[in-house]
C-alpha positions in Angstrom: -36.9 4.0 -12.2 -35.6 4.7 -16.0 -32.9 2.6 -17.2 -30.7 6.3 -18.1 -30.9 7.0 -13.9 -30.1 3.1 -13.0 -26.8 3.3 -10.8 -24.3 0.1 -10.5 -24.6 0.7 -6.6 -28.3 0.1 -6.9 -27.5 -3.3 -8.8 -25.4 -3.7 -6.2 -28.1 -3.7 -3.5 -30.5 -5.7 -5.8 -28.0 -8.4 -6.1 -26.7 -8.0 -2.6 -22.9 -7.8 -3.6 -20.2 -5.5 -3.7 -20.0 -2.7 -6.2 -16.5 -4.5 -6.9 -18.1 -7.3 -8.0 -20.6 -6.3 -10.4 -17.8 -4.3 -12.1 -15.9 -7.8 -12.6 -19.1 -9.5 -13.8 -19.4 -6.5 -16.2 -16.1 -6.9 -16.8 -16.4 -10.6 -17.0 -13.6 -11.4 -14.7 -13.1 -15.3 -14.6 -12.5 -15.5 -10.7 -16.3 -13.9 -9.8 -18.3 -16.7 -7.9 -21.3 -18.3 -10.1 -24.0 -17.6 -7.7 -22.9 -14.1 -7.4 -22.6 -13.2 -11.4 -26.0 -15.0 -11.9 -27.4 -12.7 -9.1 -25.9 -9.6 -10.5 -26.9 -10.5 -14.0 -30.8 -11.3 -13.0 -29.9 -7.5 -11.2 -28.8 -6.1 -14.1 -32.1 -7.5 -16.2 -34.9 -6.4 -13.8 -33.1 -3.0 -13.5 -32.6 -2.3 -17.2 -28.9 -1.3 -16.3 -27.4 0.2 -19.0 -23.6 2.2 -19.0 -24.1 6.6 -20.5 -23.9 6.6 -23.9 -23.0 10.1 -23.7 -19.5 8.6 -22.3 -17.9 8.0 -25.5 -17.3 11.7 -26.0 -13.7 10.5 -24.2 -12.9 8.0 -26.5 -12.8 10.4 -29.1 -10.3 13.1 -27.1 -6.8 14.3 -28.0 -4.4 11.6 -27.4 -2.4 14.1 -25.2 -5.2 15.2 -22.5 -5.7 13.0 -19.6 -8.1 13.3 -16.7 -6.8 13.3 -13.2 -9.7 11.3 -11.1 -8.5 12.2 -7.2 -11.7 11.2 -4.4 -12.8 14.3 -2.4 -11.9 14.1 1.6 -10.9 16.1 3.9 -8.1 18.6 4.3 -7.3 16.6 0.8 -4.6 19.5 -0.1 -2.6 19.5 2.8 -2.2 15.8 2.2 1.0 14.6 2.0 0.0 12.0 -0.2 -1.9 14.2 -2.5 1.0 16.4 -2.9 3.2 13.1 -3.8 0.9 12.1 -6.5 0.4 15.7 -7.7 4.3 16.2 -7.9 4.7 12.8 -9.9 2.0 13.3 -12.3 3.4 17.1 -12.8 6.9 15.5 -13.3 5.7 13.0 -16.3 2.9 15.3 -17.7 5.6 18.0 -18.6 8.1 15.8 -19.6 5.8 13.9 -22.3 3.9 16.7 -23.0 0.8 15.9 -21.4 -2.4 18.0 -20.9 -4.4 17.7 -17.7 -7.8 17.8 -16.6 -8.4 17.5 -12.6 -11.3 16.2 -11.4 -11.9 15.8 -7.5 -15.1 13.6 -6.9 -17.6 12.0 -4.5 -18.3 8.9 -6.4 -21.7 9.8 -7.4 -21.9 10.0 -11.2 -19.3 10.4 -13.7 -17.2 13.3 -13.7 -17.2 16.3 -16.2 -13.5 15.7 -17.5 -14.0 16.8 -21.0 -12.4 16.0 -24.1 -9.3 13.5 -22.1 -8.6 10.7 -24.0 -7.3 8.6 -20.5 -8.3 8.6 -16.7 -5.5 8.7 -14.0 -7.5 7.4 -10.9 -6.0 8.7 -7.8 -7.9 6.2 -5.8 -11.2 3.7 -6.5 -12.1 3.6 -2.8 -15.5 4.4 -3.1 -15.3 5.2 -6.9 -15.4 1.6 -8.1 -18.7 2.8 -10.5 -16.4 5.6 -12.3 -13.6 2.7 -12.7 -16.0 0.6 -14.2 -17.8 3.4 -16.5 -14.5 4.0 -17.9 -13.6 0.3 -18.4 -16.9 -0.1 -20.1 -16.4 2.4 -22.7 -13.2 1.4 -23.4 -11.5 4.8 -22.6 -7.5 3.8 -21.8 -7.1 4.3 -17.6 -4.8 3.3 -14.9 -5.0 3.2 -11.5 -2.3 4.4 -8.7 -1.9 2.9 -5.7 -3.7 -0.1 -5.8 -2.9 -3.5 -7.3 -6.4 -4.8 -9.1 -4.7 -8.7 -10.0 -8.4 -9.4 -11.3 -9.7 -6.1 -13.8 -8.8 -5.6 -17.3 -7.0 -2.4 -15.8 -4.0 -1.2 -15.7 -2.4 0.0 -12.5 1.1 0.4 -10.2 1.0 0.2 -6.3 3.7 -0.4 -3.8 4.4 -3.8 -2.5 2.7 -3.2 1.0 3.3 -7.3 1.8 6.4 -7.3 1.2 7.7 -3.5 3.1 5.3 -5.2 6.2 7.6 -8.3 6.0 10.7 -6.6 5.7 9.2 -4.5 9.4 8.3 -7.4 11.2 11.9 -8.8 9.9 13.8 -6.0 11.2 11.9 -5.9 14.9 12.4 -9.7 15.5 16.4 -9.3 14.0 16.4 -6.5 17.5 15.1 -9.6 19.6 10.7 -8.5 19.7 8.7 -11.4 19.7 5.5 -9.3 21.3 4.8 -7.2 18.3 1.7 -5.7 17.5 0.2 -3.8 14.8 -2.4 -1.1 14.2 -4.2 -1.3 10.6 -5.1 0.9 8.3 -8.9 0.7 6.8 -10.0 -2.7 6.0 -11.9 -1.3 3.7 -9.1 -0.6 1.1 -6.7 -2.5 -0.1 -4.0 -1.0 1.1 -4.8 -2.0 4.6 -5.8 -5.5 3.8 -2.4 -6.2 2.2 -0.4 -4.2 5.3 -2.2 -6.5 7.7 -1.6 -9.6 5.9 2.5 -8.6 4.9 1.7 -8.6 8.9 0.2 -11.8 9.5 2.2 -13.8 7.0 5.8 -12.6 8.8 4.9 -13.4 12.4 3.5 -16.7 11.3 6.4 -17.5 9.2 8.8 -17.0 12.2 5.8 -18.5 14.4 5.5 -15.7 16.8 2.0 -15.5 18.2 -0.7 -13.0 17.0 -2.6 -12.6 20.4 -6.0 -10.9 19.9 -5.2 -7.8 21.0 -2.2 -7.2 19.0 -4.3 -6.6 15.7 -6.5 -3.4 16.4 -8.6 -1.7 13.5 -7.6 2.0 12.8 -7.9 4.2 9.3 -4.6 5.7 9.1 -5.5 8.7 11.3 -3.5 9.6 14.4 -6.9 10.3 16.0 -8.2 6.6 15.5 -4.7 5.5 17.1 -4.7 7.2 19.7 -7.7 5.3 21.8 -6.3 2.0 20.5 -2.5 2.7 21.6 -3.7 3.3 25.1 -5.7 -0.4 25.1 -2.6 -1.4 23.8 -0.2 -0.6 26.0 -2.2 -0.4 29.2 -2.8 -4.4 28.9 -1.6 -6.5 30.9 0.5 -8.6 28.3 1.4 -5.2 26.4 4.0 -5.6 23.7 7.4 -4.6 23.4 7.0 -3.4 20.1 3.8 -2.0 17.2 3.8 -1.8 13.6 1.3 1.1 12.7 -0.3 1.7 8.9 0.6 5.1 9.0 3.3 8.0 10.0 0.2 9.6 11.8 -1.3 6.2 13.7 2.7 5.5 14.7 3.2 9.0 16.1 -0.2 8.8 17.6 1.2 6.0 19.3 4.4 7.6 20.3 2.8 10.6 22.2 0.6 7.9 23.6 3.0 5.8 25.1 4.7 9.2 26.3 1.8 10.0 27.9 1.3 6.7 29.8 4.6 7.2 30.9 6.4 5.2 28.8 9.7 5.1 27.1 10.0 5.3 23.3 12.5 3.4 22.1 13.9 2.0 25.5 10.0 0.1 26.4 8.4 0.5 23.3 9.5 0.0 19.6 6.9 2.0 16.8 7.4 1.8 13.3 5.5 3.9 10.7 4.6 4.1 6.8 4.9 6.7 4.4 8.2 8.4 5.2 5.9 11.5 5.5 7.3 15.1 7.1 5.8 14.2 10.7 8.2 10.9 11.0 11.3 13.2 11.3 9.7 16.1 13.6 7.9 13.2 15.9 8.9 13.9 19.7 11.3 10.8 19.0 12.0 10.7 15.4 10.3 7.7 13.7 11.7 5.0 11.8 9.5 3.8 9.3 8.6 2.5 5.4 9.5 4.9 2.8 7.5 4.4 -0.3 7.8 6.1 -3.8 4.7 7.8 -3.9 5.5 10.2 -6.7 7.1 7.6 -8.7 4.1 5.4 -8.5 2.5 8.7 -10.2 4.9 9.1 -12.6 5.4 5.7 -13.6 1.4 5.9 -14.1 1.5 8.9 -16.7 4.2 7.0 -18.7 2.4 4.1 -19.0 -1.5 5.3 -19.9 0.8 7.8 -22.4 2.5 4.5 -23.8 -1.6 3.3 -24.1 -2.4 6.3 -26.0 0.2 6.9 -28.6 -0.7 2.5 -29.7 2.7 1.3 -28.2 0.8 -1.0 -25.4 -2.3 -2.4 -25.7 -2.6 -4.6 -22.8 -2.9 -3.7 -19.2 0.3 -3.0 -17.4 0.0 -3.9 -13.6 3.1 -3.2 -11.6 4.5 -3.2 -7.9 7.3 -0.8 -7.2 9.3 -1.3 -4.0 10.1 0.5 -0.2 12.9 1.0 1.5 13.1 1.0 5.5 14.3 4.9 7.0 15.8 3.7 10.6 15.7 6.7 13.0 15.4 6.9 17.0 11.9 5.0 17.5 13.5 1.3 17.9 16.4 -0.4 19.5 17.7 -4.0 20.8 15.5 -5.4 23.1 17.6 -7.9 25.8 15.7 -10.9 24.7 18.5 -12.8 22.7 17.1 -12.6 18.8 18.8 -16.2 18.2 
């Protein structure tokens, strides 16, 4: 195999570690363990792994153009999300004066964006070797949606611990103790920090997290849907669930319906995103609002601020939610003292 064609997923597999984590040896993060950097190095040795040289084209672009990095899926335009992040970036680009490039991408390769002098990464779920191209040529990017405490990058997310705490807050102030949740994909970070705002507010009020109350979904209402009826149809079913998503928590919602029971009187559901489905549920949902367009907006400002010489250093920001209370939860009779 030539050194041009090697692929930081194939060191990767060499080393046996995460794609993350040969991006922070790359990027010689402090916090990688020993053994793994002196795998991923040896990796990076016997494989000849160099970054494209053709990639400093970039560097050299118009201080104006960026590249919009957004990871190919399905139905990916009807997304509400999508159309968040498109309206926020929109919003800043035309105010500043910014050019765009958009790129959708699979995650193989580096993607054609041109003469942009910075990336706006939608997403790094699967794109981690694009992040770490970029970082590697030291072409200005930022990435939305996720907090990365640990890479020389910068990026603004929303505080998913903290709106997760503030849920679990609100159900036990309406008397639930039995409260369950439904993730989103481990596999991102998103979901890792939804389950653990979870797991950090029932054990700080020490309300027990019985082993069915944590099931795995991906933010689909089709992956809910199988694990709200194991949910509810157990025999020490909850009185209330925390889903990852608008579309898991309505999922849930017909669901329960469907089992015959009542939403809010037997079951509390709370959602996240504030999306178009939470109000036109078959009861209307309460759930997290997050700023989803301001994230992108607050994105193009700062990678423009990077640009034009005014900041230098990574900027890594959280902004914050807001709970929307609709029909989907009410007092239980448990006494919330």
């Amino acid at each position: 195999m030539s050194a041009g064609k090697t692929r930081i997923a194939e060191v990767a597999r060499a080393a046996k570690v995460s794609t993350t984590t040969v991006s922070r040896v790359l990027n010689n993060v402090p916090t990688v363990d020993e053994a793994n950097r002196r795998r991923v190095l040896a990796a990076i040795k016997r494989l000849r792994y160099r970054p494209n040289a053709n990639a400093q084209r970039l560097a050299a672009g118009r201080n104006n153009t960026m590249a919009l990095v957004i990871p190919r899926f399905a139905d990916m335009f009807r997304s509400f999300h999508v159309m968040e992040m498109l309206k926020g970036v929109g919003t800043a680009a035309d105010r500043l004066h910014v050019d765009l490039l958009l790129h959708v991408t699979d995650g193989r390769g580096f993607p054609n964006v041109g003469a942009a002098a910075g990336i706006l990464f939608a997403d790094i779920d699967g794109n981690e070797e694009q992040l770490d191209w970029a970082l590697q040529q030291g072409i200005p990017s930022i990435v939305m949606y996720q907090f990365l405490e640990d890479l020389p990058v910068s990026c603004v997310a929303v505080d998913n611990r903290a709106a997760v705490e503030n849920v679990v807050a609100y159900l036990v102030k309406l008397g639930h103790r039995e409260i369950a949740t439904i993730t989103g994909h481990l596999r991102t970070s998103i979901g890792i920090e939804r389950l653990d705002g979870y797991l950090k507010a029932m054990q700080a009020r020490q309300l027990e997290v019985k082993p069915h109350y944590v099931q795995h979904g991906d933010y689909t209402g089709a992956s809910a849907r199988p694990l709200a009826k194991r949910l509810l149809a157990h025999e020490d079913r909850p009185t209330a669930v925390v889903a990852a998503s608008d579309e898991m928590a309505v999922a849930v919602i017909d669901t329960a319906m469907e089992m015959g029971l009542r939403v809010p009187e037997d079951l509390s559901v709370v959602g996240f995103d504030d999306s178009p489905i939470a109000k036109f549920s078959k009861v209307p949902l309460t759930t997290v609002w997050q700023p989803m367009s301001d994230v992108a907006e607050r994105s193009v400002e700062i990678l423009r601020g990077r640009l034009s010489g005014s900041s230098r250093r990574p900027v890594k920001e959280r902004l914050g939610t807001r709970l929307v209370e609709r029909q989907s939860c009410r007092q239980t009779w448990l006494d919330p003292s």
